[in-house]
C-alpha positions as CSV (number, residue, x, y, z in Angstrom):
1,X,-83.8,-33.9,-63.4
2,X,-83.2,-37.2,-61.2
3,X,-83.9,-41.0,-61.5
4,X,-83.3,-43.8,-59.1
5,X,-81.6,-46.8,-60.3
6,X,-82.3,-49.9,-58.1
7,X,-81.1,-53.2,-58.3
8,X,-83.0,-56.2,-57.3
9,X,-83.1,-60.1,-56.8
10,X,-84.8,-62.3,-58.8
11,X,-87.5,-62.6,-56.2
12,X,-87.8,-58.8,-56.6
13,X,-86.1,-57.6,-53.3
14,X,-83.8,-54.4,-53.0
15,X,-80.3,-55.5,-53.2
16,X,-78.8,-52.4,-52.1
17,X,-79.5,-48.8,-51.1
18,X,-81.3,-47.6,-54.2
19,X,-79.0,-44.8,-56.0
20,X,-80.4,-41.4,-57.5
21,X,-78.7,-40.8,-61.2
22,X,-78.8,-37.9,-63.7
23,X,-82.1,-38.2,-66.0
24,X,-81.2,-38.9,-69.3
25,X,-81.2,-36.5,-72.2
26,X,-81.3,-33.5,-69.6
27,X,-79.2,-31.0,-70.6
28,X,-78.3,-29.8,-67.2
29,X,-77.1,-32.0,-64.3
30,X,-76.2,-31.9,-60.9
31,X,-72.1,-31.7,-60.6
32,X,-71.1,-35.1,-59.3
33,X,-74.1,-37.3,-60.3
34,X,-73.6,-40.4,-62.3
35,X,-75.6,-40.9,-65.4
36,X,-77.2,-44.4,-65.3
37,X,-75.0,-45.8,-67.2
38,X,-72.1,-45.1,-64.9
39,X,-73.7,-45.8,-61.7
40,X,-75.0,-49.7,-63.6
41,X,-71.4,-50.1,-63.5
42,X,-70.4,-49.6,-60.4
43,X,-73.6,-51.8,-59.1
44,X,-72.1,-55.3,-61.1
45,X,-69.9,-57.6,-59.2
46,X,-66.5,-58.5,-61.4
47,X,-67.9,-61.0,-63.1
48,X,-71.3,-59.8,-64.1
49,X,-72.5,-57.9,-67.1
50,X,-75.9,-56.9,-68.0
51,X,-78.5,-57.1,-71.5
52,X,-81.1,-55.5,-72.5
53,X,-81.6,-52.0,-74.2
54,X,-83.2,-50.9,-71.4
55,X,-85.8,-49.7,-73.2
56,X,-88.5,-50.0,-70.4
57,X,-86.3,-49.0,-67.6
58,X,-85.2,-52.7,-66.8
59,X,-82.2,-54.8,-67.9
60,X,-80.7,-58.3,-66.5
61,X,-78.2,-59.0,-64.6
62,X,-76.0,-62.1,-65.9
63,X,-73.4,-63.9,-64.0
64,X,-72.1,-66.4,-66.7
65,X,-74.8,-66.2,-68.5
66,X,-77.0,-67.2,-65.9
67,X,-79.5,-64.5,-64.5
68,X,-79.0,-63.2,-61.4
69,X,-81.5,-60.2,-61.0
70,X,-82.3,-56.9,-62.5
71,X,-81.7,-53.1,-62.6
72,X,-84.3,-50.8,-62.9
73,X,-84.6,-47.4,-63.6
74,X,-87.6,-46.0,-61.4
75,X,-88.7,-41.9,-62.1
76,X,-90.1,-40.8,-59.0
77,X,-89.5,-41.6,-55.0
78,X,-87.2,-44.7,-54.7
79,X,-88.6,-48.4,-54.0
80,X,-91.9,-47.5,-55.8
């Protein structure tokens, strides 16, 4: 019912405490829990945006179009 959504450097370390999100395409969720979406968001600086479908858990982080590092989704115990 839970994933964690990390972010991380480009020299793949933890920027951040890692942050537990609703699971997408559940039907029920925990009152108060971001959806990924929401909580990608809240993880970007002002001027940074991110690309990629996300189709593999994984998009970039861009700061003028230059990449800055990553946010994964990870299913499972955080920082694995």
């Amino acid at each position: 019912m839970t994933v964690w959504v990390v972010r991380k450097s480009l020299d793949g370390g933890l920027v951040g405490a890692p942050r537990l999100c609703a699971k997408p395409g559940r039907m029920a969720r925990v009152p108060g829990l971001m959806t990924i979406e929401e909580q990608i968001a809240v993880m970007l600086g002002d001027s940074e945006s991110v690309e990629g479908a996300g189709a593999l858990g994984r998009w970039n982080v861009l700061e003028g179009g230059e990449l800055k590092g990553f946010i994964e989704v990870l299913d499972g115990a955080a920082g694995s």
